[in-house]
N, C-alpha and C positions, 0 to 999 in steps of 0.2 A: 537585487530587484531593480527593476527601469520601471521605476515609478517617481515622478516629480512631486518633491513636497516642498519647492521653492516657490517663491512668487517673485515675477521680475517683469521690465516692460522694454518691450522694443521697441525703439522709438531712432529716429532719425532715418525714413525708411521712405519710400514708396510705395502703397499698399494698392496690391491686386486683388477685390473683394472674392474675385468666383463668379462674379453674377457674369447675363447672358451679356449686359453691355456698360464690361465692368472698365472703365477708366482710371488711368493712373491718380491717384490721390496722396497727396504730401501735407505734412503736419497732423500725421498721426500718432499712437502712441499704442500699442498696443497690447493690456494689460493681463498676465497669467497667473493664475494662480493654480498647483498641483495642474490636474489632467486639464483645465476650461480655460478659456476664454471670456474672461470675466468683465471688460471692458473696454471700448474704442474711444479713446478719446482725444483732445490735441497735443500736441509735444512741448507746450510753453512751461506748466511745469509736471514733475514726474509725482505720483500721487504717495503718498506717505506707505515703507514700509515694502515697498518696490524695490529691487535691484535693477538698475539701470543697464538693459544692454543694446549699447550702439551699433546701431548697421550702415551706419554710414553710408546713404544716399541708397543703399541698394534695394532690392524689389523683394516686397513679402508678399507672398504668396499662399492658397490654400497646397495643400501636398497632392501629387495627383494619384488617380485613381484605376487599376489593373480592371478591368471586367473580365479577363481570358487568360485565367492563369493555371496552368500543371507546375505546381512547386516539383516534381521528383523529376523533371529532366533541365540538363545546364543551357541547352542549346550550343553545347560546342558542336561545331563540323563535323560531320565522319564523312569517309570516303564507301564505308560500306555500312547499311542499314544493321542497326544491333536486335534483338529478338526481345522483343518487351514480355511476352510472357513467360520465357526464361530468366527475365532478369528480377520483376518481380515475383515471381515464387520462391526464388533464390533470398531475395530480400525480407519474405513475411516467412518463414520457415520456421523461424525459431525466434526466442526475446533479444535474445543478440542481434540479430538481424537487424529486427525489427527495431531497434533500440537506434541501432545505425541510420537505418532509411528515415526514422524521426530525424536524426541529425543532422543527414542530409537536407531532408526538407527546411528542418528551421533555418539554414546557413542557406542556401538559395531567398527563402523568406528576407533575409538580415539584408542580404544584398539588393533588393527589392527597395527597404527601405532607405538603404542608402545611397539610391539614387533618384529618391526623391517622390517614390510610390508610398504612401503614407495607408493605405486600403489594397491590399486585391480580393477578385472575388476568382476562386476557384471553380473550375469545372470540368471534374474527372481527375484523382487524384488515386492512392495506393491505398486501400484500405481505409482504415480510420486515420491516416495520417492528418488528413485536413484540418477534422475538428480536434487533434491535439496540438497543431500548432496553434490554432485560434483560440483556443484554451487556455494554453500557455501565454500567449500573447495577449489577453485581456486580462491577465491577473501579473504581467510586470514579468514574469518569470523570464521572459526572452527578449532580444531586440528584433523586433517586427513589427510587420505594418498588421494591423486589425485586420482580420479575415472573415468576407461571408466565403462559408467552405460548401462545400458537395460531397468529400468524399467519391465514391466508387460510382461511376455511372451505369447505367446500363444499354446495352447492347444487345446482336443477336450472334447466333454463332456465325464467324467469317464476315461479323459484321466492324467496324470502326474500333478499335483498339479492346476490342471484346478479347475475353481474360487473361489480360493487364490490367489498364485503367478502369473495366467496366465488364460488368457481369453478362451473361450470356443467356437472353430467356426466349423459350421457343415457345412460349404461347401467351396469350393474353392474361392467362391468369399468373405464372410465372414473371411476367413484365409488374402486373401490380404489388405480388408477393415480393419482388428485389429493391420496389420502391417501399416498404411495409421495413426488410431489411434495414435497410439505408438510413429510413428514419429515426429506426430505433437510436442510431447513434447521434441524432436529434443534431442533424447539417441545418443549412439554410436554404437551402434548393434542394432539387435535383435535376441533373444533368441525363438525357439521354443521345443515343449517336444514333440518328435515324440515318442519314447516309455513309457512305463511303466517299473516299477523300481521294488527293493524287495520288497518293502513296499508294492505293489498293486498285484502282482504277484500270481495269485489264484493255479497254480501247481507248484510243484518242479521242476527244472531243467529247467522252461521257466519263467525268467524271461525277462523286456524288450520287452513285447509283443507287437509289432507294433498297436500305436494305432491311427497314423496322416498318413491316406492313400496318397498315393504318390502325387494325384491331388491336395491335400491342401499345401502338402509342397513344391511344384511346385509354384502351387499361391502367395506363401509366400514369396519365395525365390526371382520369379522373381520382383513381388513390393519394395520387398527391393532393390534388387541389383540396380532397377531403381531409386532406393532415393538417391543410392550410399553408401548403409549400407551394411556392413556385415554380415552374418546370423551364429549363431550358433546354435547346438540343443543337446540338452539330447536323449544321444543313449546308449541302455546299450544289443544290440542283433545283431548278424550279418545281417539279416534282415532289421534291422533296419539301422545299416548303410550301406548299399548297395541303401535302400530307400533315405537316406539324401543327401550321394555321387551322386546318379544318379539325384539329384530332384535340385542341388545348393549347396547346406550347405556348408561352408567355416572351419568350425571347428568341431568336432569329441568329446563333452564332455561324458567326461568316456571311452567307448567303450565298442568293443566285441571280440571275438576271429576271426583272418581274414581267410580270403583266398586269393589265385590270383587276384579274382578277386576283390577281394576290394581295397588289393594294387594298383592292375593298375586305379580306380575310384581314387584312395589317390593322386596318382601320375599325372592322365588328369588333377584334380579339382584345385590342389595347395594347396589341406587343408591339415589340419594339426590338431592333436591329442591335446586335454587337458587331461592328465592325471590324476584322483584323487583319487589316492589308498586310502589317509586316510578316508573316509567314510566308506570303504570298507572293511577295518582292525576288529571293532567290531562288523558287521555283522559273517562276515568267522571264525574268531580268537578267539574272546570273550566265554567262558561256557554262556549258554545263560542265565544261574543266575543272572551275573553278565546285560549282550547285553537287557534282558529283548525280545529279540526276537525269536519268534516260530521258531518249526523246518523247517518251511515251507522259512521260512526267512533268519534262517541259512544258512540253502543249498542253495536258492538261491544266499543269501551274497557272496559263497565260487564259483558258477557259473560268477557274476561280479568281483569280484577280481580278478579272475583268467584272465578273459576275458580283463580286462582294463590293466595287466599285459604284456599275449600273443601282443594284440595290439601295446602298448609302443615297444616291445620288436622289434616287426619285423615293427614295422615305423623307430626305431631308423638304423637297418641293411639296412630299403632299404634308409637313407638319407631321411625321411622325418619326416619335425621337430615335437618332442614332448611336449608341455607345462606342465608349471606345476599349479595344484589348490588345493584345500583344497575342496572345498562342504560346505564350511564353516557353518552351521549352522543345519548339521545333526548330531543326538546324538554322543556324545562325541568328536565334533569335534567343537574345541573351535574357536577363534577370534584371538588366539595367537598362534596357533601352526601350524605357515606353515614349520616352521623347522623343522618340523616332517616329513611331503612330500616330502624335499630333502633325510631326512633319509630313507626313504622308497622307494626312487627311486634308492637308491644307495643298497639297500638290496635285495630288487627284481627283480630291472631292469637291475642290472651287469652294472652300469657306475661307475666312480670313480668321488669322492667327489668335485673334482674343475667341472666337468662337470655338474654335480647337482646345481653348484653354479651359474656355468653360463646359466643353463635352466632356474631356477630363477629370473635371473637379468636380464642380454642383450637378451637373445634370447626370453622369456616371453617380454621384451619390443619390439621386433620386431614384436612378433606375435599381441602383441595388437595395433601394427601397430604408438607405438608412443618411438623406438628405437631413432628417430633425437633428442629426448626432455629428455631420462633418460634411465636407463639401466646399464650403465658404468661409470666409473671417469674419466671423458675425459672433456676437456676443452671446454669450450662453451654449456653444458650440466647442467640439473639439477642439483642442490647442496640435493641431493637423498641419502642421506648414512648413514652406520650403521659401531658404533664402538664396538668391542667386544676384552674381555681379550687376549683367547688362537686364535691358524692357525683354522678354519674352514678347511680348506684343507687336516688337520691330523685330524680334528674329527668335524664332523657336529654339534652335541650339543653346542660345541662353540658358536651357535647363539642360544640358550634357554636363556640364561641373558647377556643383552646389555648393555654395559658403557655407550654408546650417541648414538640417533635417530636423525638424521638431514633432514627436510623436508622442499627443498624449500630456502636451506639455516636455518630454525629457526630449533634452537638448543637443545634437549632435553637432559638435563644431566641425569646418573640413572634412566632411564624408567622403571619403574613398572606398573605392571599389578594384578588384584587382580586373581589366579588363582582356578582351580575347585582340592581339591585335591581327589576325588575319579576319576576323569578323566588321573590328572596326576598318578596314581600311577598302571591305568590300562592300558595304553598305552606306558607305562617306559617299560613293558612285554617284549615288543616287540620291542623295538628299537635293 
């Protein structure tokens, strides 16, 4: 079982609180007992009953936070697209299978946390796989990071990863009905794919082709909101988010380039953006020798980039908050590299490095709506944190190799991770 039933204090540290303009602070101490955070105090003496453990000079941190996660693919490279709804039906077939694809999942999950992701939130996943690794993993049984899950999203036919990741409903009552589905297995969201992406995009220059007409995402939205769920969806067209803003949608994955009037939809709704450049990166950036994708893909690539970009850019001006995710498990976008997404929100989006940090942490834990339980180093809070050599604050890569993962309280000394190195040496390009 990964459950902490020690109590110790770390102390000799640098503490990076989370908050929005959180500064280095020295002569802390900070106290654990089992899963919390039971105490912040100064380092003059260690309080009775504590086990001393020295970090000598280095920087504590809250652990960060995934908003865009698919646990069932690695984001290795291919050179030729694989067939997701062949691979998953292959996978849920039988208990054996199925037995597998859990396996899968939690060991992507592990990896996750061992490089310093302490929470993802998933959105579109195989089945019930999501909420049995979140299951498993709030009861000690696994090593992972705490999961808000989704499970199975829903889609339309020949719509965004529709029957793979997400179910296939051709009418508005069927949209509500697969959300009725879904909940039964009592996720924390759900996820819908109102557009289509690069990958499906049959001309250049229109990607995100509205594929989930407003009446299903209507249907959808409001059966959730009745369960008391929040809905997110895969937008990658102004179109399209105009359609999710006007129809429900609480959150904005990826996005598009806005206008006025999306703004003001941003601003009635109270949603708010997930941003996830890195996917986004080897479509646009990459020689397509290297991306393996068409020029039809390219371009598109360089239409969503830009657009998920634009987006961020003018949510962040009018005061409305932006998340952060990874997409985790599209080509070359690993299980471990969310510290790459604050590099790229800091390269693209014009914020500085401690705000990157606290999108990450506190404000990602607000938007997944579970900021009271981890987010921050704050007393009475999860024991959620990561230790690394250098300031993150002077340089993001900082977090690319961790001293200690602490999850929950239980302790991870030296976390490694076995990494991809033609991914890492293609995406170094560009940091």
């Amino acid at each position: 079982m990964y459950k902490n039933e020690k109590r110790y204090a770390l102390t000799n540290c640098v503490l990076l609180d989370g908050t929005e303009h959180m500064m280095p602070q020295t002569g802390k101490t900070v106290y654990i007992s089992g899963s919390r955070i039971v105490d912040i105090g100064d380092e003059s003496q260690i309080a009775a009953g504590y086990e001393r453990v020295d970090l000598n000079g280095k920087y504590l941190l809250p652990g960060l936070i995934n908003l865009h996660v698919h646990l069932p693919a690695s984001g290795k490279p291919r050179k030729k697209p694989s067939d997701p709804k062949k691979l998953v039906k292959l996978i849920t077939t039988n208990r054996v299978t199925r037995s597998f694809g859990v396996k899968l999942c939690e060991g992507y999950a592990r990896t996750e946390l061992l490089s310093g992701v302490t929470t993802i939130r998933t959105v579109g996943g195989v089945a019930d796989f999501d909420t049995i690794i979140r299951d498993q993993a709030a009861e000690g049984e696994i090593l992972s990071p705490r999961v808000v899950a989704s499970n199975m999203a829903v889609s339309v036919p020949g719509g965004h990863m529709a029957g793979s990741l997400a179910y296939e409903a051709r009418t508005p009552e069927e949209a509500a009905a697969y959300v009725t589905t879904i909940a039964a297995e009592k996720p924390d969201l759900i996820k819908l794919m109102i557009t289509g992406g690069v990958m499906d995009a049959e001309v250049v220059g229109e990607p995100g082709v509205l594929r989930m007409q407003p009446e299903l995402v209507k249907a959808a939205c409001d059966r959730a909101h009745e369960l008391g769920m929040k809905v997110a969806a895969h937008v990658e067209s102004p179109e399209g988010v105009r359609v999710a803003l006007e129809n429900g949608v609480d959150s904005i994955e990826h996005g598009a380039k806005p206008d006025e009037e999306i703004m003001r939809l941003f601003r009635e709704r109270g949603a708010f953006q997930v941003s996830t450049i890195s996917p986004a990166v080897p479509y646009a950036l990459f020689d397509r020798s290297i991306s393996h994708a068409t020029y039809e893909q390219q371009e598109n690539g360089k239409v969503v980039f830009d657009g998920i970009v634009a987006l961020a850019k003018a949510c962040l001006a009018a005061g409305i908050p932006v998340g952060l995710g990874t997409d985790t498990g599209c080509p070359f976008i690993t299980h471990y590299d969310m510290w790459r997404e604050l590099c790229y929100f800091v390269k693209f989006c014009d914020v500085t490095p401690d705000f990157a940090l606290y999108s990450a942490t506190l404000l990602n834990a607000r938007l997944a709506g579970i900021d009271h339980l981890t987010g921050s180093v704050e007393k009475g809070k999860a024991a959620d944190l990561i230790v690394c050599e250098k300031n993150p604050l002077e340089d993001l890569t900082a977090l690319r190799k961790l001293d200690m993962v602490i999850k929950d309280g239980w302790r991870i000394d030296r976390p490694a991770v076995k990494k991809m190195p033609q991914v890492e040496r293609e995406l170094d390009k560009f940091l």
